[in-house]
C-alpha positions as CSV (number, residue, x, y, z in Angstrom):
1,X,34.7,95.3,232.5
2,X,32.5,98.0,233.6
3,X,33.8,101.3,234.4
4,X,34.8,101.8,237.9
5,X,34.8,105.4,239.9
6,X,38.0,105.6,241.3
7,X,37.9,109.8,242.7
8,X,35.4,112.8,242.6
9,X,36.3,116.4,243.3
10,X,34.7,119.7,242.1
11,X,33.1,118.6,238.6
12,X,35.8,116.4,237.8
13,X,35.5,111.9,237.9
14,X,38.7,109.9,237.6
15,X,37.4,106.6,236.6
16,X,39.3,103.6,235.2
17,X,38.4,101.0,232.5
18,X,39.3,97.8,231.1
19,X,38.4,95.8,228.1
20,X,39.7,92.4,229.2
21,X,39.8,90.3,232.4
22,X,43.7,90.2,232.6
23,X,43.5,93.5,234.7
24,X,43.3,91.4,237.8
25,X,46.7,89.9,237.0
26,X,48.2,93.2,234.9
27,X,47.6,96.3,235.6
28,X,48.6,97.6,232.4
29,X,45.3,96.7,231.1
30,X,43.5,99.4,232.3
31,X,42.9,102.7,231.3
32,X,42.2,105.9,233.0
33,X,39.9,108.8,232.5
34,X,39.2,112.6,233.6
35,X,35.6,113.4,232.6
36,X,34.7,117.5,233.4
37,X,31.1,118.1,234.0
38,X,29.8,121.2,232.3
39,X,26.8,122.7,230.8
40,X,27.7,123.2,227.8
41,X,31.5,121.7,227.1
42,X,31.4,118.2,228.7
43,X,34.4,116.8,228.0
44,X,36.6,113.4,228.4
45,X,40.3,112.8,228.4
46,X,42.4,109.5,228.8
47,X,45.0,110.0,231.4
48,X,48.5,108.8,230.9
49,X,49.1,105.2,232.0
50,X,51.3,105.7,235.1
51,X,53.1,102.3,234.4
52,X,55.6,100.7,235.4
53,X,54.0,102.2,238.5
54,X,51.1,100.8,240.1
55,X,48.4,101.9,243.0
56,X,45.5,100.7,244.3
57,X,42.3,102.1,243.7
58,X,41.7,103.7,247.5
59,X,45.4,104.8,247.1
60,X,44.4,107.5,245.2
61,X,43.6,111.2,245.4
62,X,42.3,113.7,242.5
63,X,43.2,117.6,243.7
64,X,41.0,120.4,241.5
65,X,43.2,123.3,240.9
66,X,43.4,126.7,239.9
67,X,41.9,127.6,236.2
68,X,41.3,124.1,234.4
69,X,44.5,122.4,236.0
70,X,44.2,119.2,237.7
71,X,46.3,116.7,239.6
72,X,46.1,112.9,240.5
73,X,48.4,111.6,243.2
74,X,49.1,108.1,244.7
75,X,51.1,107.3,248.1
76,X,52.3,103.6,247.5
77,X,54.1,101.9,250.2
78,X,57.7,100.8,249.6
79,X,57.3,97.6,251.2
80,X,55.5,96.7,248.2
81,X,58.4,96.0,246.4
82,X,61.7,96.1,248.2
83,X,62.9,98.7,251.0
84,X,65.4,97.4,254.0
85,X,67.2,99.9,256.2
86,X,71.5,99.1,256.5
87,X,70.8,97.0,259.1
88,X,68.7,94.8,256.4
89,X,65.4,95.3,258.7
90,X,62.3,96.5,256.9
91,X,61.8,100.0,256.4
92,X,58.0,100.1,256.4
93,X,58.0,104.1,256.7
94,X,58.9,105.1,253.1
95,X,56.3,105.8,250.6
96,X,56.7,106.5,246.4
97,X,54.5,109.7,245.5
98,X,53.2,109.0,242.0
99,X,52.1,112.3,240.5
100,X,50.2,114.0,237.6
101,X,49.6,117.3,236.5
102,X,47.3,118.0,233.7
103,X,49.6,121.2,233.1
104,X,52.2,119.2,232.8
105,X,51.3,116.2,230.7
106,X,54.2,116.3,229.2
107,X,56.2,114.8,231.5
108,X,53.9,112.1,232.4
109,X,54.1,110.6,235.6
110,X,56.6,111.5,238.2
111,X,57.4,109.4,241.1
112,X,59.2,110.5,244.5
113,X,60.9,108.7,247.6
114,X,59.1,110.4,250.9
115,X,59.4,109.4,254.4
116,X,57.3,109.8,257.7
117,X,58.9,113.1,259.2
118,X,58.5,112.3,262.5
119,X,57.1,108.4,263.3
120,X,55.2,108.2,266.3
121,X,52.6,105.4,265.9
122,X,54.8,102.3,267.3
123,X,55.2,103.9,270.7
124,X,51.6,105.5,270.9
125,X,49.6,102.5,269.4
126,X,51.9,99.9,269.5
127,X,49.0,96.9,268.0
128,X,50.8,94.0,266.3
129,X,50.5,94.9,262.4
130,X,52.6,94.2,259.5
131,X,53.3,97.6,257.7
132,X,53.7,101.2,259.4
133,X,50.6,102.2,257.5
134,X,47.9,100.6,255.4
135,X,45.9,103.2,253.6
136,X,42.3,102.9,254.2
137,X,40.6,106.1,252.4
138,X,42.1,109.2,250.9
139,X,40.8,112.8,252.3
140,X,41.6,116.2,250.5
141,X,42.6,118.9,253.3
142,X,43.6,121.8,251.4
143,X,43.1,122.5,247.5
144,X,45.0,125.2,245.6
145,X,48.7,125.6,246.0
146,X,49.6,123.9,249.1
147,X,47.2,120.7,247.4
148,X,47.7,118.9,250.8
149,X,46.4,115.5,251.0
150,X,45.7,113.3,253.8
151,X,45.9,109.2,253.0
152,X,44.2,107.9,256.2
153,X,44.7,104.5,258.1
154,X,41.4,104.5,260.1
155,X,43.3,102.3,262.9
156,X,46.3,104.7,263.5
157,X,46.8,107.8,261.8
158,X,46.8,110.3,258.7
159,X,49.9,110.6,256.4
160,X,49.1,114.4,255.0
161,X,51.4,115.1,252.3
162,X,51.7,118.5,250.5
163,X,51.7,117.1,247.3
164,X,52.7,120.0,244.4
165,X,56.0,121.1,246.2
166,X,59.2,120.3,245.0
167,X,60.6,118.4,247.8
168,X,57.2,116.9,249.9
169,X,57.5,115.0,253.0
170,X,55.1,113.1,255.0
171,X,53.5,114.4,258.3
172,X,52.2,111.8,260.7
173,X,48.7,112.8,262.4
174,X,47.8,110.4,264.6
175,X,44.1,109.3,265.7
176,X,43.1,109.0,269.0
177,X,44.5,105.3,269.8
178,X,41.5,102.9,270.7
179,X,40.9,101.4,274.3
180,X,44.2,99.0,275.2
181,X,41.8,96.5,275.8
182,X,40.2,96.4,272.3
183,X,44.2,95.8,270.5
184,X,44.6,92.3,270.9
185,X,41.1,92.2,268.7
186,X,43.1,94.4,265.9
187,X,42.8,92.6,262.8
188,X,43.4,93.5,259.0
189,X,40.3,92.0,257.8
190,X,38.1,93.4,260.4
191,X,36.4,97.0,259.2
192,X,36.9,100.4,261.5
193,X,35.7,103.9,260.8
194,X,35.9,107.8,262.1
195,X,34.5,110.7,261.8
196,X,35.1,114.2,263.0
197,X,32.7,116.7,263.5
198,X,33.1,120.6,265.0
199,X,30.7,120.9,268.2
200,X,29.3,117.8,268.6
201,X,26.8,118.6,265.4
């Protein structure tokens, strides 16, 4: 299989690879890469396989940091596996946060419950969907220490997550809803984009 791009940032590419077809059942069949562009020393380092965990590719986020430290983080919904409130209803708005930290290869990946702070979505936009959120493209908001990272569903919101501290929760931005008449024409398969722009340039 050819090598796919999964995340760019700074002179760094995160891209996977997979020498047999079984990926598209498995997972575990496919390897991931940093490469660091430089001038003089290139150079090109297998990242830990984050299984049992599992993300998609537009799931993910890679976060330059200070000195030669990088980070690669994953939001995940819950619902992928198995998460019901008391009550045995779904409980669409809890995430796993898969983490790694070149600095801390050691310990591999880490993985963390997080929850929506302060869910607003179902009152505001209220369109007939399955899940809470469905993660469309990832966005990097802030580099450095905070490391905040913004996993954006392009029909309803922004989940920003400051993703190095040591207890992170999940912030709910939510886009500008689209025209009440336009929601019954919501569907899963059907392609939406934004952009933002400062002073109309």
């Amino acid at each position: 299989m050819a090598p796919k791009v999964i995340s760019a940032e700074a002179n760094l590419i995160l891209f996977c690879l997979s020498v047999t077809p079984c990926v598209f059942f498995n997972p575990r069949y496919r390897d991931y890469f940093l490469y660091r562009a430089h001038p003089r020393n290139p150079s090109l380092d297998l990242v830990p396989h984050p299984y049992p965990n599992s993300f998609r590719d537009h799931e993910v986020a890679l976060l330059s940091l200070d000195g030669d430290e990088y980070a690669v983080a994953a939001l995940t919904s819950r619902c992928d596996t198995v998460a019901f409130d008391e009550d045995d209803t779904l409980n669409d708005k809890e995430f796993d946060l898969h983490l790694y930290r070149s600095s801390k290869a050691q310990e591999g990946w880490t993985s963390k419950v997080v929850s929506v702070a302060q869910p607003r979505r179902d009152s505001v936009c209220p369109v007939d969907r399955g899940l809470y959120h469905e993660t469309t493209k990832v966005i990097i908001l802030e580099r450095g220490r905070l490391a905040m990272v913004g996993w954006v569903d392009l029909w309803r919101g922004i989940l920003v997550c400051s993703v190095l501290q040591e207890n992170p929760v999940l912030h709910d931005i939510l886009l500008p809803p689209p025209a009440r008449g336009n929601w019954a024409l919501y569907h899963k398969c059907v392609s939406v984009c934004v952009c933002v722009c400062h002073g109309g340039a």
